[in-house]
C-alpha positions in Angstrom: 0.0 0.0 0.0 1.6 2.9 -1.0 0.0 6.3 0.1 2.4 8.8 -1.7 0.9 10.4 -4.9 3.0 9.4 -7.9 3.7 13.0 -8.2 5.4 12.9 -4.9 8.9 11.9 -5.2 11.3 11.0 -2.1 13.1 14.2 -1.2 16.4 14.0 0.7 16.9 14.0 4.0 18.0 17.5 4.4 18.5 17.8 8.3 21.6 15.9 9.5 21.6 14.4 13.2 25.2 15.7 15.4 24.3 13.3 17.9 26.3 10.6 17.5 29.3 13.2 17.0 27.7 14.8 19.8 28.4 11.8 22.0 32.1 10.9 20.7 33.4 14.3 21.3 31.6 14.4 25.3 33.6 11.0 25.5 36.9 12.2 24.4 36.0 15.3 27.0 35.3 13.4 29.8 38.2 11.2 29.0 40.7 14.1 29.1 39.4 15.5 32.1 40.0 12.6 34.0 43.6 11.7 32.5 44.6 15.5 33.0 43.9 15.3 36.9 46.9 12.8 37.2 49.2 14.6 36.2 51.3 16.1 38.6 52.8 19.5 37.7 55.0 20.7 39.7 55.8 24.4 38.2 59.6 24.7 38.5 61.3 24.2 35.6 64.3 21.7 36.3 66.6 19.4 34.5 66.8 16.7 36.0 69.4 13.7 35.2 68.7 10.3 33.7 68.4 7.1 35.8 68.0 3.6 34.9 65.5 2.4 37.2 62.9 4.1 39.3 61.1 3.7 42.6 57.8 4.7 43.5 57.0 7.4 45.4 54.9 7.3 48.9 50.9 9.8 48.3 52.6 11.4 51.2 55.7 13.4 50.7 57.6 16.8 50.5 58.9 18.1 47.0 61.6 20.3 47.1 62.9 21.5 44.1 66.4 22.8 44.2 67.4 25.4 40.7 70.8 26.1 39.2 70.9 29.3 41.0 71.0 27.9 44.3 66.8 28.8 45.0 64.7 26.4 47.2 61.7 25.8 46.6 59.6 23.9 49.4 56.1 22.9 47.9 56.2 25.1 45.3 57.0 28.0 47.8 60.6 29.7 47.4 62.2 29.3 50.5 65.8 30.7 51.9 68.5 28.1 52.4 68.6 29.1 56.0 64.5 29.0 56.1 64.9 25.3 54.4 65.2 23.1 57.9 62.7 25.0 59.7 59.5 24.3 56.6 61.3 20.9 56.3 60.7 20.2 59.9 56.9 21.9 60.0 55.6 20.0 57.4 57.2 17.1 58.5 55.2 17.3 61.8 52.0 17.7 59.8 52.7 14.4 57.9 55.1 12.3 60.0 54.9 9.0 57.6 55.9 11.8 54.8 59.1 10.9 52.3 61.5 13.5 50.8 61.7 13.9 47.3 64.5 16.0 45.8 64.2 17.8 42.5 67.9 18.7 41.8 68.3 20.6 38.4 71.6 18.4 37.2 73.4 22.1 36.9 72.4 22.5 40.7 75.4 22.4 43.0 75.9 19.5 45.0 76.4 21.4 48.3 72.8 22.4 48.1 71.3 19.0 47.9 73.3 17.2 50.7 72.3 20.2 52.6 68.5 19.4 51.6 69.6 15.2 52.5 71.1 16.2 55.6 67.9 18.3 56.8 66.0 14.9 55.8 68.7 12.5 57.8 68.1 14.4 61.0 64.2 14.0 60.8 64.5 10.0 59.7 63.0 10.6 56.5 63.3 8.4 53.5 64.7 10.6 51.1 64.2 10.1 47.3 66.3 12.1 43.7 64.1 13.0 40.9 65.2 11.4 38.0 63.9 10.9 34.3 64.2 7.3 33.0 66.4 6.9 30.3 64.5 5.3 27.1 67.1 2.7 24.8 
């Protein structure tokens, strides 16, 4: 039974549905948003050197960053070298399960990280060196 005049031709469809693009492009959001959370940024700018093997890291633990020029940086917070011990210690009494983790730019002088491992030492704190894997 066909109800169509033979007049009446089938005209195009001329209204195109987004929705399934609608959905894929929500996905890829959503999926971005997630993945972006776990990244950690830590906004100083080091170079750090290459290692061949990694360890993790404890949730709990205290970054400190340590620049070429010799500037601390405690939790993102520049601190004085002299100031370093005392926020060291502080947060270490918030969080006393808390690890050390030291982001030494490789152009850093060494005298300013022992000083950072030595801080750590005296508080018994497990004290860990940024690296970047190396990739062969």
């Amino acid at each position: 039974m066909n109800f169509r005049s033979e007049n009446e031709a089938k005209k195009p469809l001329s209204v195109f549905t987004l929705s399934s693009l609608t959905d894929i492009v929500l996905l890829l959001l959503i999926f971005f948003l997630l993945t972006s959370s776990f990244v950690t940024n830590f906004g100083i700018r080091v170079n750090v050197p290459r290692a061949e093997s990694s360890a993790q890291v404890q949730q709990q633990f205290i970054n400190i960053a340590i620049t070429p020029q010799g500037e601390f940086f405690v939790e993102g917070e520049r601190v004085q070298r002299e100031q370093v011990a005392a926020k060291v210690r502080q947060l270490h009494q918030q969080n006393p399960g808390s690890s050390m983790v030291i982001r030494a730019d490789r152009d850093a002088i060494i005298d300013d990280a022992v000083h950072v491992m030595n801080i750590a030492q005296a508080l018994n704190m497990t004290v860990l060196m940024a690296t970047e894997r190396t990739f062969r």
